[in-house]
mmCIF file of the N, C-alpha and C atoms, coordinates in Angstrom:
data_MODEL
# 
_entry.id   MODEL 
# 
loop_
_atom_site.group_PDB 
_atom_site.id 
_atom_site.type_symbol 
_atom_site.label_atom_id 
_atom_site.label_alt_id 
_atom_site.label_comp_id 
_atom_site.label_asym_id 
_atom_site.label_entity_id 
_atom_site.label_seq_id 
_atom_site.pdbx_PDB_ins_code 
_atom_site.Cartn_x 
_atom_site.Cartn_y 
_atom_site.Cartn_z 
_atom_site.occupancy 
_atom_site.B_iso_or_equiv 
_atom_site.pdbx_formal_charge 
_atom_site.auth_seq_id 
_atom_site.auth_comp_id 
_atom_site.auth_asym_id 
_atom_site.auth_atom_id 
_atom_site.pdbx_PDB_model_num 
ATOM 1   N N  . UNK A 1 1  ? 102.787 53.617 123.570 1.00 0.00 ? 1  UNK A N  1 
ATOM 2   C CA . UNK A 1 1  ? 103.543 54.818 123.794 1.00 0.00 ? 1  UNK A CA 1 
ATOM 3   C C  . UNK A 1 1  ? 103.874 55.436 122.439 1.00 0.00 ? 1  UNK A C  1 
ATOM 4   N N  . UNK A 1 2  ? 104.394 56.564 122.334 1.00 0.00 ? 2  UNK A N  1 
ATOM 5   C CA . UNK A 1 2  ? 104.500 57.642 121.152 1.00 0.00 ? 2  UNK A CA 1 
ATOM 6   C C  . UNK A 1 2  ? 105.883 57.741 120.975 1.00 0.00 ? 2  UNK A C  1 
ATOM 7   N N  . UNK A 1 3  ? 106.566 57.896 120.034 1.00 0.00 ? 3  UNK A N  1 
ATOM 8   C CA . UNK A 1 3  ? 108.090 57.868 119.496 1.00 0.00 ? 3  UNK A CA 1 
ATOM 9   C C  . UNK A 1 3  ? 108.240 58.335 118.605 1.00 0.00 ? 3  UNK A C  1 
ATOM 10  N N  . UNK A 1 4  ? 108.668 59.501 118.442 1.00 0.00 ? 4  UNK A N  1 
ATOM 11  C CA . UNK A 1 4  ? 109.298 60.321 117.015 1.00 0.00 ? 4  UNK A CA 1 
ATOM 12  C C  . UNK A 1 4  ? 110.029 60.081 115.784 1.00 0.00 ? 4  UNK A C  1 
ATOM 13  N N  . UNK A 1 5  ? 109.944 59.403 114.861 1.00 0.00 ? 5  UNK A N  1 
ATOM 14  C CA . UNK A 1 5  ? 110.747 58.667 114.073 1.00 0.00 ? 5  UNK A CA 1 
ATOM 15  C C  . UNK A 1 5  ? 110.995 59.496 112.660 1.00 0.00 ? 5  UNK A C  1 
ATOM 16  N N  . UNK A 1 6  ? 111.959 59.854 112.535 1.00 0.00 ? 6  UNK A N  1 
ATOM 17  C CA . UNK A 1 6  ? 113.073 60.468 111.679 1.00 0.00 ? 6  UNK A CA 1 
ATOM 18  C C  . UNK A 1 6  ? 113.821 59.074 110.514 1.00 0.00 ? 6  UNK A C  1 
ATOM 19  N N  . UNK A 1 7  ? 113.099 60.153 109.288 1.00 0.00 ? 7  UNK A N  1 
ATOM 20  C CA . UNK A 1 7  ? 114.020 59.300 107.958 1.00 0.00 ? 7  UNK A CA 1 
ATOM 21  C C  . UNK A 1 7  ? 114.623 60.789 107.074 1.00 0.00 ? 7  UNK A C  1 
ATOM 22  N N  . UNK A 1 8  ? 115.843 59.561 106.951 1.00 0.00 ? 8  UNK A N  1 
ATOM 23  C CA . UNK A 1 8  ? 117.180 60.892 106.169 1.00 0.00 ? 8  UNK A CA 1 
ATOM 24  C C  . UNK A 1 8  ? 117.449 60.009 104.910 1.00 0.00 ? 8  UNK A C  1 
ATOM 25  N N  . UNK A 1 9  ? 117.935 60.735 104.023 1.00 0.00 ? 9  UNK A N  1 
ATOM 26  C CA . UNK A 1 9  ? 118.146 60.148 102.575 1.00 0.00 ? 9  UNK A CA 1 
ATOM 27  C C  . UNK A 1 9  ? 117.472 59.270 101.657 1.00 0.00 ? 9  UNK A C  1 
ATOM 28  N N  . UNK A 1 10 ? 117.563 58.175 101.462 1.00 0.00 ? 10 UNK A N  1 
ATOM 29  C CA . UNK A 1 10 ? 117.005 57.015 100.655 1.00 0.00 ? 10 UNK A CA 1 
ATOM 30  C C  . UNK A 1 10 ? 115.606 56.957 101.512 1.00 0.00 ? 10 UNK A C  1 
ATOM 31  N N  . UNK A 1 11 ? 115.753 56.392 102.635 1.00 0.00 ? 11 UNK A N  1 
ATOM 32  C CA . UNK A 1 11 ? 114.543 56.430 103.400 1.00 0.00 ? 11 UNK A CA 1 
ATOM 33  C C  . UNK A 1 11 ? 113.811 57.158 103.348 1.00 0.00 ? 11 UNK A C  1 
ATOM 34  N N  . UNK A 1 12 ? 113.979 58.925 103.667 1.00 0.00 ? 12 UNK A N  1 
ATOM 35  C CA . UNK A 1 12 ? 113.066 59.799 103.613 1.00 0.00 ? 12 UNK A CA 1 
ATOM 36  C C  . UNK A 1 12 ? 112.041 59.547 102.154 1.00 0.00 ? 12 UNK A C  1 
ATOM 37  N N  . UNK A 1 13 ? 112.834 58.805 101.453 1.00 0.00 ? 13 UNK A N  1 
ATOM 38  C CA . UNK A 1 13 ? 112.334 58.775 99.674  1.00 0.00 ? 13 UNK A CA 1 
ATOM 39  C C  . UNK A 1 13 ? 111.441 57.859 99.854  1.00 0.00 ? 13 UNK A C  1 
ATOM 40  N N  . UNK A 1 14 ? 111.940 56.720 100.244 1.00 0.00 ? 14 UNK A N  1 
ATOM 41  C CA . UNK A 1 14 ? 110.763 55.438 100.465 1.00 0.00 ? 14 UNK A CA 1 
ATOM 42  C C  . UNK A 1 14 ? 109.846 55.906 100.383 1.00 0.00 ? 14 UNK A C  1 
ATOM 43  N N  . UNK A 1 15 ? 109.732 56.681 102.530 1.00 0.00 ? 15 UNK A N  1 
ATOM 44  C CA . UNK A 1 15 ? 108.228 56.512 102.881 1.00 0.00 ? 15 UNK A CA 1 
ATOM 45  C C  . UNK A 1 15 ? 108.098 57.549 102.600 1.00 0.00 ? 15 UNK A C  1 
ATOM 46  N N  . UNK A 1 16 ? 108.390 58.757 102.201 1.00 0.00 ? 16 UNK A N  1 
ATOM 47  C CA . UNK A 1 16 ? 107.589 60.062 101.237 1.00 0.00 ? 16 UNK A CA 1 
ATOM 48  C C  . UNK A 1 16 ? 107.105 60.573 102.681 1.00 0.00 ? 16 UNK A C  1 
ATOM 49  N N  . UNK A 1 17 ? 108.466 60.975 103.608 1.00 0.00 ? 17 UNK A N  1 
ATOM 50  C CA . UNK A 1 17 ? 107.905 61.933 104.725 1.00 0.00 ? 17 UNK A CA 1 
ATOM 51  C C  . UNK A 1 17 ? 109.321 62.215 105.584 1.00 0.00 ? 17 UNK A C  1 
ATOM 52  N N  . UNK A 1 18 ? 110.043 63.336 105.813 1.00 0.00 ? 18 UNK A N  1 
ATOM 53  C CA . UNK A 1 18 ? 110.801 63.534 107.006 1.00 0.00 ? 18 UNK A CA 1 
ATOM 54  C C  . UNK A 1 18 ? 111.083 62.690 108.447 1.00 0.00 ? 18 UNK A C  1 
ATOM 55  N N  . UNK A 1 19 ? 109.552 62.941 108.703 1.00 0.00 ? 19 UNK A N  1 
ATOM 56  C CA . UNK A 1 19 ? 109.396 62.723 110.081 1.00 0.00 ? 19 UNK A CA 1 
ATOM 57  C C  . UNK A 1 19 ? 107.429 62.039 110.014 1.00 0.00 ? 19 UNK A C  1 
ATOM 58  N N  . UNK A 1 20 ? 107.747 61.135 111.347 1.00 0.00 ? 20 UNK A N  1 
ATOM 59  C CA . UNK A 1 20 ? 106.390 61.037 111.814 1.00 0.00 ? 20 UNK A CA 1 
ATOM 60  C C  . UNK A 1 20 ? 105.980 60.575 112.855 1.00 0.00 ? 20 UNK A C  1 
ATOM 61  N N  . UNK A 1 21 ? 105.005 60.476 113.522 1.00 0.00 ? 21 UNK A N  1 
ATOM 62  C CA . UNK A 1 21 ? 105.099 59.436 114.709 1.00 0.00 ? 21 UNK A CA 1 
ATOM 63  C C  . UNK A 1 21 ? 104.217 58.359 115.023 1.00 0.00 ? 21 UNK A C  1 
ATOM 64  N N  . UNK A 1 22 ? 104.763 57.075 115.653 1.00 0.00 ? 22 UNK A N  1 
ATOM 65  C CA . UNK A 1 22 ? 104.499 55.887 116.291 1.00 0.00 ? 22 UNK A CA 1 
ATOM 66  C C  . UNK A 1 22 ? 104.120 55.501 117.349 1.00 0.00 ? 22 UNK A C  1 
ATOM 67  N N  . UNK A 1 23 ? 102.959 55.029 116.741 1.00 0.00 ? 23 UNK A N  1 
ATOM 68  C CA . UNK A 1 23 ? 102.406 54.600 118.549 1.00 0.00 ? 23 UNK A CA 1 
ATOM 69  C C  . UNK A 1 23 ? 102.200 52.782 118.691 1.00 0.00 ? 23 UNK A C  1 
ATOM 70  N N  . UNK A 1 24 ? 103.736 52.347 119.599 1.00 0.00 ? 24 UNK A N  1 
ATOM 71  C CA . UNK A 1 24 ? 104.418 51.282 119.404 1.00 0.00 ? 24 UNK A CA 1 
ATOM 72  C C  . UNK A 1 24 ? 103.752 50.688 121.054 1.00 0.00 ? 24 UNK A C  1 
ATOM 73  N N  . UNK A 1 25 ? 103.479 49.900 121.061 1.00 0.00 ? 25 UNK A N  1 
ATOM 74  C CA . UNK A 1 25 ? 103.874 48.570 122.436 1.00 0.00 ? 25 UNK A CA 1 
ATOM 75  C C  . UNK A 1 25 ? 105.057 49.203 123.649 1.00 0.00 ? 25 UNK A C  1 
ATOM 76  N N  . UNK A 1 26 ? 104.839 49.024 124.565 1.00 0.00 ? 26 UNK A N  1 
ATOM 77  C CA . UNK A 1 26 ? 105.510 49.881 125.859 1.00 0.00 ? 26 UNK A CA 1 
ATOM 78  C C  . UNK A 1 26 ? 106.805 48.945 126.052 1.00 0.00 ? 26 UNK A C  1 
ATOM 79  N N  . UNK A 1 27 ? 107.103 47.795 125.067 1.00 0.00 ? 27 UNK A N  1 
ATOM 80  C CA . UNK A 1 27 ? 108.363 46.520 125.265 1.00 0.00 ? 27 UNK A CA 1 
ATOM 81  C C  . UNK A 1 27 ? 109.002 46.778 124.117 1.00 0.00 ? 27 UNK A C  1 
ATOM 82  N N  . UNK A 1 28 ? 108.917 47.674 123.147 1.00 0.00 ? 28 UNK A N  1 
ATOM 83  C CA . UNK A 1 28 ? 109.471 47.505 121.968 1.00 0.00 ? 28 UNK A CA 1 
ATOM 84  C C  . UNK A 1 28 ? 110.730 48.160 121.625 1.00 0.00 ? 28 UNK A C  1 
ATOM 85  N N  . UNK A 1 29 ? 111.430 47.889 120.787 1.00 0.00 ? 29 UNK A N  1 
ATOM 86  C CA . UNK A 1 29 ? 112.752 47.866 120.915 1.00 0.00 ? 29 UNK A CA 1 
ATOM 87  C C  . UNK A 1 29 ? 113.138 48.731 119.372 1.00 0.00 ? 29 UNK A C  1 
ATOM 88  N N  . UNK A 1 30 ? 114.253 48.843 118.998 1.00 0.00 ? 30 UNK A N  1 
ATOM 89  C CA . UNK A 1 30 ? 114.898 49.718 117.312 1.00 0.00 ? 30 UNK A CA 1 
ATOM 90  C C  . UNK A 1 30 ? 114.436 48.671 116.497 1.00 0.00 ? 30 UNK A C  1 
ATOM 91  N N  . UNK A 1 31 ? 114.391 47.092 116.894 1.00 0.00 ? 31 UNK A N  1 
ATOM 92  C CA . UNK A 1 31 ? 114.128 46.457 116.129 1.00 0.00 ? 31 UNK A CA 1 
ATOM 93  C C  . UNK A 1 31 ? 112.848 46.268 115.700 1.00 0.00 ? 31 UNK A C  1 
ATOM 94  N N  . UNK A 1 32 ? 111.688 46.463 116.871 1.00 0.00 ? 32 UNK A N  1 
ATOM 95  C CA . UNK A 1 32 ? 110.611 46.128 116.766 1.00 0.00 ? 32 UNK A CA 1 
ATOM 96  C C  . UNK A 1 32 ? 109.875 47.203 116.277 1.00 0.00 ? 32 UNK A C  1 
ATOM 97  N N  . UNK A 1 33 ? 110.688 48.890 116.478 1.00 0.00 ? 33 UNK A N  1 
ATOM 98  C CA . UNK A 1 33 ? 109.846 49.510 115.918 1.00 0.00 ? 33 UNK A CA 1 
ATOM 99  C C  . UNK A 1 33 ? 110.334 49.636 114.107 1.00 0.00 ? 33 UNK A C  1 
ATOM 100 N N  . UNK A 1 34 ? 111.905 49.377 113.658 1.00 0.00 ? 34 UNK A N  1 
ATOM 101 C CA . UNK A 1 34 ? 111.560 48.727 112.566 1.00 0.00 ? 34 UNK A CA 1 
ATOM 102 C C  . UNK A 1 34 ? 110.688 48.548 111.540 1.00 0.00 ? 34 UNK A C  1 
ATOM 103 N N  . UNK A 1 35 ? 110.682 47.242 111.935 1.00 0.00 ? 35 UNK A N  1 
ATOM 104 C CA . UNK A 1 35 ? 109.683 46.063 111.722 1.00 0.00 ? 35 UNK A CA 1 
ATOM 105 C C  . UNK A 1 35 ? 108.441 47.180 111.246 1.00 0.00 ? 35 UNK A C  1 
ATOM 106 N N  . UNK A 1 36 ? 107.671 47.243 112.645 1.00 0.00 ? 36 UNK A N  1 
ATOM 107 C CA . UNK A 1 36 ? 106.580 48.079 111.963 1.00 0.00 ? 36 UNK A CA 1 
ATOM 108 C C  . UNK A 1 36 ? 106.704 48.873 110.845 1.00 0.00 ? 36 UNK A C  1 
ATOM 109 N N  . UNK A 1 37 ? 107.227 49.745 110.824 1.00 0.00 ? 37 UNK A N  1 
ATOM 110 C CA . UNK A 1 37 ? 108.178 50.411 109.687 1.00 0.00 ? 37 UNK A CA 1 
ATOM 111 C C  . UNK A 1 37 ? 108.562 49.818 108.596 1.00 0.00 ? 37 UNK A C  1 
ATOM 112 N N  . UNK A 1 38 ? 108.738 48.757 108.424 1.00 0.00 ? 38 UNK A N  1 
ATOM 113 C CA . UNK A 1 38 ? 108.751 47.706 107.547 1.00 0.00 ? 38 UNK A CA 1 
ATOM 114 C C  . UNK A 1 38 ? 107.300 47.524 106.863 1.00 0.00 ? 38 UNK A C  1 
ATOM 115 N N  . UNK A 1 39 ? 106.164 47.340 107.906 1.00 0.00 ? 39 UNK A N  1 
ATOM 116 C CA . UNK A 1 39 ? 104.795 46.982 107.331 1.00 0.00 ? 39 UNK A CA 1 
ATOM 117 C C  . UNK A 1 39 ? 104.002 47.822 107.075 1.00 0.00 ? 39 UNK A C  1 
ATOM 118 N N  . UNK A 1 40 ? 104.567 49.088 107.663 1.00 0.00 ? 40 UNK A N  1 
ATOM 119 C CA . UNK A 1 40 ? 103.770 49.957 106.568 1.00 0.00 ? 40 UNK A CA 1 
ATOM 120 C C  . UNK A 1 40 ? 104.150 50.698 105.596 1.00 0.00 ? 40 UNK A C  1 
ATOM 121 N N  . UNK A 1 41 ? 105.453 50.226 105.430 1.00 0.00 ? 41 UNK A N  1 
ATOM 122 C CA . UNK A 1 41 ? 106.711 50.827 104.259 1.00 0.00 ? 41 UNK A CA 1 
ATOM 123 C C  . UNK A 1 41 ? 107.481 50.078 103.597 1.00 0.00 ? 41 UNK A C  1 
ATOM 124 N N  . UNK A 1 42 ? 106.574 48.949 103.079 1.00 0.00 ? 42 UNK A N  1 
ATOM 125 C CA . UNK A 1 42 ? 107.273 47.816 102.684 1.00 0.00 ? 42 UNK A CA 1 
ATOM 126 C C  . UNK A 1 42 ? 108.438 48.134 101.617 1.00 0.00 ? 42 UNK A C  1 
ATOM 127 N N  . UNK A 1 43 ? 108.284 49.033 101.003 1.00 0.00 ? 43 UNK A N  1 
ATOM 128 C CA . UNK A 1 43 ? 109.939 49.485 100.174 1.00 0.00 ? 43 UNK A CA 1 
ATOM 129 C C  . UNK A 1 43 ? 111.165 49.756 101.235 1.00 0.00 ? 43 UNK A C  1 
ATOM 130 N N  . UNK A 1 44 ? 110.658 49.946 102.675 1.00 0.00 ? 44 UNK A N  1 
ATOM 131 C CA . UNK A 1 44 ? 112.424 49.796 103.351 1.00 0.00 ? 44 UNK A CA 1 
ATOM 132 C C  . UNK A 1 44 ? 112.979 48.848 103.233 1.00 0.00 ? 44 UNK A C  1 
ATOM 133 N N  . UNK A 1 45 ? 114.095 48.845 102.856 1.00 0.00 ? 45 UNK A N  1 
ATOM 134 C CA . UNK A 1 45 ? 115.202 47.805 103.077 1.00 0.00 ? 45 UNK A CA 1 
ATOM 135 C C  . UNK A 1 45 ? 114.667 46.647 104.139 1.00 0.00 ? 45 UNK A C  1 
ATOM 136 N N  . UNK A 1 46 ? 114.985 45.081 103.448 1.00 0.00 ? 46 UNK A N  1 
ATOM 137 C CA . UNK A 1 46 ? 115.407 43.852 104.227 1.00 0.00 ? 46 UNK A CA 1 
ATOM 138 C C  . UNK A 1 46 ? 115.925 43.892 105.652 1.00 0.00 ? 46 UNK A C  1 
ATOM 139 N N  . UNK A 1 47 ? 117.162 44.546 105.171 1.00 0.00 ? 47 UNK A N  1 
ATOM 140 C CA . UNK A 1 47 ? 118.328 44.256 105.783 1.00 0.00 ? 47 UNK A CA 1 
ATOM 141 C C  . UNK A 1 47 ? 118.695 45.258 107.528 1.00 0.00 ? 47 UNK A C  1 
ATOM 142 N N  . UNK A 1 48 ? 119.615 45.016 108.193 1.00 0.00 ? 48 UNK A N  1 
ATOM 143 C CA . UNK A 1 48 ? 119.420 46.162 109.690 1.00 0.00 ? 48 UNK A CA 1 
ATOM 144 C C  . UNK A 1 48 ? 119.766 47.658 108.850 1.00 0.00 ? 48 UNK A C  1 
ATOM 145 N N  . UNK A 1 49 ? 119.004 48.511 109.666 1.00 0.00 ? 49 UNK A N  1 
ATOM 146 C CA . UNK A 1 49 ? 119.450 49.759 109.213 1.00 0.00 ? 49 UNK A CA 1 
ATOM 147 C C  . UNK A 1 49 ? 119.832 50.273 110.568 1.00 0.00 ? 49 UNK A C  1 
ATOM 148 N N  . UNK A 1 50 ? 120.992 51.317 110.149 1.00 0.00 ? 50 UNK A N  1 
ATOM 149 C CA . UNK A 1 50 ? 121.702 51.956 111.266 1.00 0.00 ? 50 UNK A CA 1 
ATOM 150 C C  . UNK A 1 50 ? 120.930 53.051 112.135 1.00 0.00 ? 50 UNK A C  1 
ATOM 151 N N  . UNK A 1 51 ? 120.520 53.099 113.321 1.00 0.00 ? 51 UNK A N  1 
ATOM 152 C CA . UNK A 1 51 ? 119.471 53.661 113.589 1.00 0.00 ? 51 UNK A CA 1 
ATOM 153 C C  . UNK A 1 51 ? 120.439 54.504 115.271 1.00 0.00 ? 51 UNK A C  1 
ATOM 154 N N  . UNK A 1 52 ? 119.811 55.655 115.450 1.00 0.00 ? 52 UNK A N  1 
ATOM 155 C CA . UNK A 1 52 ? 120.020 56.600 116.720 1.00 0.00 ? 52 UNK A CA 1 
ATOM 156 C C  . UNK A 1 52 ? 118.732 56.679 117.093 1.00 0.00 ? 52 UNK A C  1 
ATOM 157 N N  . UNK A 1 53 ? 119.033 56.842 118.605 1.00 0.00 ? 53 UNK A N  1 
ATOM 158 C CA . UNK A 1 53 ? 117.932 57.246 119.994 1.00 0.00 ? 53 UNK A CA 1 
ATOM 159 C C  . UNK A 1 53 ? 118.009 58.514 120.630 1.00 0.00 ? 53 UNK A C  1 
ATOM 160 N N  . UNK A 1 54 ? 117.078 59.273 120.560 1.00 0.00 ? 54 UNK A N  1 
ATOM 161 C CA . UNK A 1 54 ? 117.671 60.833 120.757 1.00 0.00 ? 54 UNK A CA 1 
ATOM 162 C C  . UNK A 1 54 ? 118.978 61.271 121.012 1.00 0.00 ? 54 UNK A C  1 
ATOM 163 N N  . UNK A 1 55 ? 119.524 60.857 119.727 1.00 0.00 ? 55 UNK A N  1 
ATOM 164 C CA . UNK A 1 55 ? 120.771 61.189 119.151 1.00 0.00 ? 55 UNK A CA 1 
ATOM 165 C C  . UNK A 1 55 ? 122.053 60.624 119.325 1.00 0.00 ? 55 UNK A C  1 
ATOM 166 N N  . UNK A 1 56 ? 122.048 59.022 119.741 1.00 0.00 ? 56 UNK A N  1 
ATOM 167 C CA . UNK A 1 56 ? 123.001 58.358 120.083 1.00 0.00 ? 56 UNK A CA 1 
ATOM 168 C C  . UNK A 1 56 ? 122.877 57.420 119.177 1.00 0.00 ? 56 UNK A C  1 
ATOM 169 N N  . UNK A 1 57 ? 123.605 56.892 118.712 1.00 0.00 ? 57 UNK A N  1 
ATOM 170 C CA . UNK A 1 57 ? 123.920 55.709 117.701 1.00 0.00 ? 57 UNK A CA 1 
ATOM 171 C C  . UNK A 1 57 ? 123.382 54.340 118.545 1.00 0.00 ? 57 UNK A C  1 
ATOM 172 N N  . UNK A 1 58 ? 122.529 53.701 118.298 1.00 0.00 ? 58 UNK A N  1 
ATOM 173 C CA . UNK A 1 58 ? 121.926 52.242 118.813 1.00 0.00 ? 58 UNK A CA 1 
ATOM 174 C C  . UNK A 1 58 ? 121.337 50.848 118.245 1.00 0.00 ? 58 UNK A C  1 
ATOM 175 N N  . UNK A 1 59 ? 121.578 50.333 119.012 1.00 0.00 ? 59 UNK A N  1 
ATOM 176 C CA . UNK A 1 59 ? 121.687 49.032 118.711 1.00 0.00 ? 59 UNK A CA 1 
ATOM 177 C C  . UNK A 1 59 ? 120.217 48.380 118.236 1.00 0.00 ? 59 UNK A C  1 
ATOM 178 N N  . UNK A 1 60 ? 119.890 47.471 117.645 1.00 0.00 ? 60 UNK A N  1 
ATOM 179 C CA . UNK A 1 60 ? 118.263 47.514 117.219 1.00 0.00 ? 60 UNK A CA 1 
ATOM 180 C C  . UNK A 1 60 ? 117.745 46.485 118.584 1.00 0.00 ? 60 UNK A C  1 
ATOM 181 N N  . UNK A 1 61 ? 118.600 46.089 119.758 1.00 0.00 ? 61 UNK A N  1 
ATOM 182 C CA . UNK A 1 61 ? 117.750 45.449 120.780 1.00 0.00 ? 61 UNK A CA 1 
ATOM 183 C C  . UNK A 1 61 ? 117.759 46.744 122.044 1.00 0.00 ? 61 UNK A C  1 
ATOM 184 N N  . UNK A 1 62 ? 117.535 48.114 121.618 1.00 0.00 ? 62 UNK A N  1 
ATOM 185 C CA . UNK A 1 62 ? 117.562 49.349 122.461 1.00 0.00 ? 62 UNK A CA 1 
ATOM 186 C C  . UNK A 1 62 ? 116.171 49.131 122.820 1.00 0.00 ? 62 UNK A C  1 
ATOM 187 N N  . UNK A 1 63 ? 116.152 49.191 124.054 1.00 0.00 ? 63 UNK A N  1 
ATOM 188 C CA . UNK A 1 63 ? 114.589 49.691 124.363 1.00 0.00 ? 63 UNK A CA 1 
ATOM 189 C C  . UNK A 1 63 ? 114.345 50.936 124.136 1.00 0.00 ? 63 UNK A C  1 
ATOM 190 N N  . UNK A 1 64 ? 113.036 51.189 123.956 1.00 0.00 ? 64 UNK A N  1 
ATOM 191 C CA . UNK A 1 64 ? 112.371 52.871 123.368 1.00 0.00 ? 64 UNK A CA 1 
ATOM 192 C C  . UNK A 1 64 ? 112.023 52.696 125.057 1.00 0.00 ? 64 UNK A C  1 
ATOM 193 N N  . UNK A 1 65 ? 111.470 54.380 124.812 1.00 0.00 ? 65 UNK A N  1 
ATOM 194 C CA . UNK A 1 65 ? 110.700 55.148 126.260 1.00 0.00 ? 65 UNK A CA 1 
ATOM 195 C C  . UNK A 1 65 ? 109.924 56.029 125.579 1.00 0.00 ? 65 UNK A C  1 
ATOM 196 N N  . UNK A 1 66 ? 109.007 56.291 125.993 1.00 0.00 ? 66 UNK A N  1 
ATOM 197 C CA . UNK A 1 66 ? 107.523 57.387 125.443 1.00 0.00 ? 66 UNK A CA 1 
ATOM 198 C C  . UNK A 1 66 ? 108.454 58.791 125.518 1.00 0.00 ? 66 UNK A C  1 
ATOM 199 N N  . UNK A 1 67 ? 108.006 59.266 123.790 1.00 0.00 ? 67 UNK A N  1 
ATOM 200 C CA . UNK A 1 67 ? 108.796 60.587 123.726 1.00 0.00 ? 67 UNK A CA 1 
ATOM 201 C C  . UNK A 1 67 ? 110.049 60.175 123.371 1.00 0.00 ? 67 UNK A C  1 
ATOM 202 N N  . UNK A 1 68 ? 110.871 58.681 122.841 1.00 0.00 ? 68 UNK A N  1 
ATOM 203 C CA . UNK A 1 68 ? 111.999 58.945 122.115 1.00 0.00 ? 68 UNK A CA 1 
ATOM 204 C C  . UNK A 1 68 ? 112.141 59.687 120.898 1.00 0.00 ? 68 UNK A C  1 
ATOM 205 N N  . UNK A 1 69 ? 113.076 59.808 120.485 1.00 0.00 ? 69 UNK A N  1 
ATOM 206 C CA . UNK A 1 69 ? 113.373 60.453 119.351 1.00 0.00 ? 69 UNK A CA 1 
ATOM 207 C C  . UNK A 1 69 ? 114.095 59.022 118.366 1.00 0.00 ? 69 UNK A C  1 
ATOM 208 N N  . UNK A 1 70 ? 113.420 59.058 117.216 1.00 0.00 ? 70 UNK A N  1 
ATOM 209 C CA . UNK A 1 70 ? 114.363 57.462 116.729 1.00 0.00 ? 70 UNK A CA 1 
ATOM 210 C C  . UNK A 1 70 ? 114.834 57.830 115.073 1.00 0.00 ? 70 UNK A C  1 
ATOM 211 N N  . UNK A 1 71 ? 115.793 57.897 114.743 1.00 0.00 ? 71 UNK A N  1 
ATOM 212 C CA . UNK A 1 71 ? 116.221 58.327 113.514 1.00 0.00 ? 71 UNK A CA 1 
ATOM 213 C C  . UNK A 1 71 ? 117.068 57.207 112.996 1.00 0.00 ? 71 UNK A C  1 
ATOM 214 N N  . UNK A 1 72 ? 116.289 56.759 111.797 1.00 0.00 ? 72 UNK A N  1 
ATOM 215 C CA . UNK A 1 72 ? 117.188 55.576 110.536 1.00 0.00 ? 72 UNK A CA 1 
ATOM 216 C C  . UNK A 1 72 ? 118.003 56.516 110.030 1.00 0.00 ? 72 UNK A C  1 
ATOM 217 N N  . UNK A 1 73 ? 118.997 55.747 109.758 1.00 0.00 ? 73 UNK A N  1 
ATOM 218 C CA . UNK A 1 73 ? 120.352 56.100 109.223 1.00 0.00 ? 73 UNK A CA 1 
ATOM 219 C C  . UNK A 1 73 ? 120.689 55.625 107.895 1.00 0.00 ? 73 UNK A C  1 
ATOM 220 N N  . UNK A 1 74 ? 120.440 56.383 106.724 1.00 0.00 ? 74 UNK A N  1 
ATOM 221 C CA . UNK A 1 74 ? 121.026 55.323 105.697 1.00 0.00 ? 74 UNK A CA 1 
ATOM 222 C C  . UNK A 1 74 ? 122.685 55.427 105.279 1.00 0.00 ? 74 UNK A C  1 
ATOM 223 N N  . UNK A 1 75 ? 123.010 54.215 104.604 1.00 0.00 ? 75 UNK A N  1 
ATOM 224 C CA . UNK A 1 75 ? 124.501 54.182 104.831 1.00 0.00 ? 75 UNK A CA 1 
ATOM 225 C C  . UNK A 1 75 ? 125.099 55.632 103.745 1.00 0.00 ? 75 UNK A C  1 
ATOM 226 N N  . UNK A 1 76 ? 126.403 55.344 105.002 1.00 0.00 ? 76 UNK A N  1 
ATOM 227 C CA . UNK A 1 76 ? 127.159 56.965 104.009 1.00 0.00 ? 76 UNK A CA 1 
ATOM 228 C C  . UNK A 1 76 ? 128.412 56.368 104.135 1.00 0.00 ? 76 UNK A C  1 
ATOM 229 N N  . UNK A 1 77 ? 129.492 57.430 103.816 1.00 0.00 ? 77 UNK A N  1 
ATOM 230 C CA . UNK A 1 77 ? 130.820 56.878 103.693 1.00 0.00 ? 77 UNK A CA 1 
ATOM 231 C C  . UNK A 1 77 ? 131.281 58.190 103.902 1.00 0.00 ? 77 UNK A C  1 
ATOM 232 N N  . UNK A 1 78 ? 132.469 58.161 104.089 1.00 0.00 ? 78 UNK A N  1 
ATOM 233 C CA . UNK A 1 78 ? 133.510 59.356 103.953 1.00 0.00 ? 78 UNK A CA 1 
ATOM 234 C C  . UNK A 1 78 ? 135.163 59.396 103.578 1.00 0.00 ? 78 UNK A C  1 
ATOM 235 N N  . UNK A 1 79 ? 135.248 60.050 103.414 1.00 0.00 ? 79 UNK A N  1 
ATOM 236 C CA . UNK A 1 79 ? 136.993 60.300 102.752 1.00 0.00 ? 79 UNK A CA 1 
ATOM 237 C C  . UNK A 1 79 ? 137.622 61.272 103.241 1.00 0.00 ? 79 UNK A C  1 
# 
């Protein structure tokens, strides 16, 4: 299935792109699409990154659906 995946800040820098899309396993999850994300962007971060599902803040054991929208979050702060 196909999934829209959105990088903002540090990330967008990594992988040297806004936006792009994934064509992931029909079981896969924030974590699993990740991961992939991981192997073909091996400069992302180790560690969990904060990630939304057409536009909700989620957990990395979220299941995807064909046509999500999936946006990494890198950390921010506020005052």
């Amino acid at each position: 299935m196909k999934v829209k995946v959105l990088f903002f800040g540090r990330y967008r820098e990594l992988v040297g792109a806004s936006q792009l899309e994934a064509d992931v396993p029909a079981d896969t999850d924030v974590a699993g699409l990740l991961e992939q994300m991981r192997q073909r962007y091996p400069s992302l971060p180790p560690f969990p990154v904060p990630a939304a599902v057409n536009a909700e803040f989620a957990g990395p054991q979220r299941a995807l659906s064909e046509g999500d929208e999936v946006a990494f979050l890198p950390s921010f702060s506020g005052g």
